[in-house]
C-alpha positions as CSV (number, residue, x, y, z in Angstrom):
1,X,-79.8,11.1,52.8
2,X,-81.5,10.0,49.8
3,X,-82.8,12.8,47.1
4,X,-84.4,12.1,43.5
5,X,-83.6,14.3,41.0
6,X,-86.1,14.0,37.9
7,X,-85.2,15.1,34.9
8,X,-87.0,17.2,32.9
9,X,-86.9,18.2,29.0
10,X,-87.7,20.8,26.5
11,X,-89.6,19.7,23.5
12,X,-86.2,20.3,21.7
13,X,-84.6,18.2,24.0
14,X,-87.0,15.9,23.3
15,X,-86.9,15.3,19.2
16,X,-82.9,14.8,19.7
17,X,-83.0,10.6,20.6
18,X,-85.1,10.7,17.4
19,X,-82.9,13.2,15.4
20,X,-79.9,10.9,13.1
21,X,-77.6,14.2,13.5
22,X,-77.9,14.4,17.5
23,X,-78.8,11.1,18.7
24,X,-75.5,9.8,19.0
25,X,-74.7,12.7,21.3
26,X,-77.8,12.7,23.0
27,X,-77.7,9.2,24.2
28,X,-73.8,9.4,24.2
29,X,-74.0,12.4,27.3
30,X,-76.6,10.2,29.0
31,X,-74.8,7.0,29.2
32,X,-71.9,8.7,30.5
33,X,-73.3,11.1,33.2
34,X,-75.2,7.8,34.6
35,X,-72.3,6.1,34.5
36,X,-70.6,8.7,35.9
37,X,-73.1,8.6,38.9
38,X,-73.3,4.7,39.0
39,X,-69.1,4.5,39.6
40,X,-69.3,7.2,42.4
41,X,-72.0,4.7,44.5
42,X,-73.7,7.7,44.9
43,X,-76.7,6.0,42.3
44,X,-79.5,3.9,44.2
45,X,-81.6,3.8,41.2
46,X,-82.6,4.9,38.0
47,X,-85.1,4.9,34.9
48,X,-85.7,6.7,31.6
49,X,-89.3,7.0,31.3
50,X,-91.9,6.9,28.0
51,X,-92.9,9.8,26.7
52,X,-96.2,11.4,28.1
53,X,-98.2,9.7,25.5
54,X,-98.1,6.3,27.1
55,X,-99.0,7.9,30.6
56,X,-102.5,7.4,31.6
57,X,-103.9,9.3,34.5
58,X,-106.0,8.2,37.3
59,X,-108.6,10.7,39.4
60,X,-110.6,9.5,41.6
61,X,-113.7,11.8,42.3
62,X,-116.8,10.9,44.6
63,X,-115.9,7.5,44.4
64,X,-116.1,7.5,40.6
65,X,-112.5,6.1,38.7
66,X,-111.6,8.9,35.5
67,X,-109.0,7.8,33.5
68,X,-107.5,9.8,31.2
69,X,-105.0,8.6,28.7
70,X,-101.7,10.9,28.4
71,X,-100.9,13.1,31.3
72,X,-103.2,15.5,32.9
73,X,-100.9,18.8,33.2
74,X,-100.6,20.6,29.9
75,X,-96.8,21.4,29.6
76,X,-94.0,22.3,27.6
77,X,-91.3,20.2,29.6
78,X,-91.7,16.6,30.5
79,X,-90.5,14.2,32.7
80,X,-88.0,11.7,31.3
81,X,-86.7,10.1,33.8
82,X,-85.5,10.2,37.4
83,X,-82.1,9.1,39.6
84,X,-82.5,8.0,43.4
85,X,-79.4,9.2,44.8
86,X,-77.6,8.5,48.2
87,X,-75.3,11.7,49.0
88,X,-74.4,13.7,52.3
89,X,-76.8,16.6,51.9
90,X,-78.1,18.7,49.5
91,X,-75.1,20.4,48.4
92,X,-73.8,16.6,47.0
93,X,-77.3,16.6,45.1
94,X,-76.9,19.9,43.5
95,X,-73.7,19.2,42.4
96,X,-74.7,16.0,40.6
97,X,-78.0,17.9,39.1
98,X,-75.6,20.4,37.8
99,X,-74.2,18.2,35.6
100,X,-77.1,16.3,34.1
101,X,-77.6,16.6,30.0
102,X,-80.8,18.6,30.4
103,X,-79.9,20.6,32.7
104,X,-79.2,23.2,30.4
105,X,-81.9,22.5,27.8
106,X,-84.8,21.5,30.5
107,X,-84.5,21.4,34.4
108,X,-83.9,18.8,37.0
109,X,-86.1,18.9,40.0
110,X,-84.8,17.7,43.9
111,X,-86.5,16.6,46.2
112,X,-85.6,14.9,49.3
113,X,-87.0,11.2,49.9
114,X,-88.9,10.5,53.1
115,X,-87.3,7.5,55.0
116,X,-90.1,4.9,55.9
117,X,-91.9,4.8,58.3
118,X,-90.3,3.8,61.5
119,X,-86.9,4.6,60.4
């Protein structure tokens, strides 16, 4: 069964990459919980994302294209990346959301992946 878990951060999870004092840690927990995952073969895929400022958002209303630059939600926690994983069941996916950097600083979302179609 394949899940993605995105990873969400606070705004002070957020200034540590940029931080000298916690940067090293920051990207040091990172690097090993993906590695961690990536060794287990339990990792499809993976990226970090940009920050929301270099999202743009499309709407399409009565035919009419709005875009927006930035993201459209106004929130405190953002989305900085996501893993596709392939585990057993839910259960599996917890477990590897439980350990994720900003899990305890931010949140990590699951969600179960539709097979395609025909599948």
């Amino acid at each position: 069964m394949h899940y993605m878990m995105q990873f969400y951060e606070s705004p002070e999870e957020r200034r540590k990459p940029t931080d000298p004092a916690q940067a090293g840690a920051y990207w040091g927990s990172w690097q090993a919980y993906i590695g961690a995952l990536a060794q287990s073969g339990a990792m499809v895929s993976g990226n970090v994302l940009r920050p929301p400022e270099a999202a743009t958002t499309l709407r399409v209303e009565n035919g009419m294209r709005h875009v927006v630059d930035g993201p459209f939600a106004d929130t405190k926690e953002m989305l900085g990346g996501y893993v596709i994983l392939d585990v057993p069941d839910l259960d599996a996916a917890l477990e590897w959301a439980a350990k994720a950097p900003c899990v305890t600083g931010g949140s990590v979302e699951i969600r179960p992946v539709l097979p395609p179609p025909g599948a």
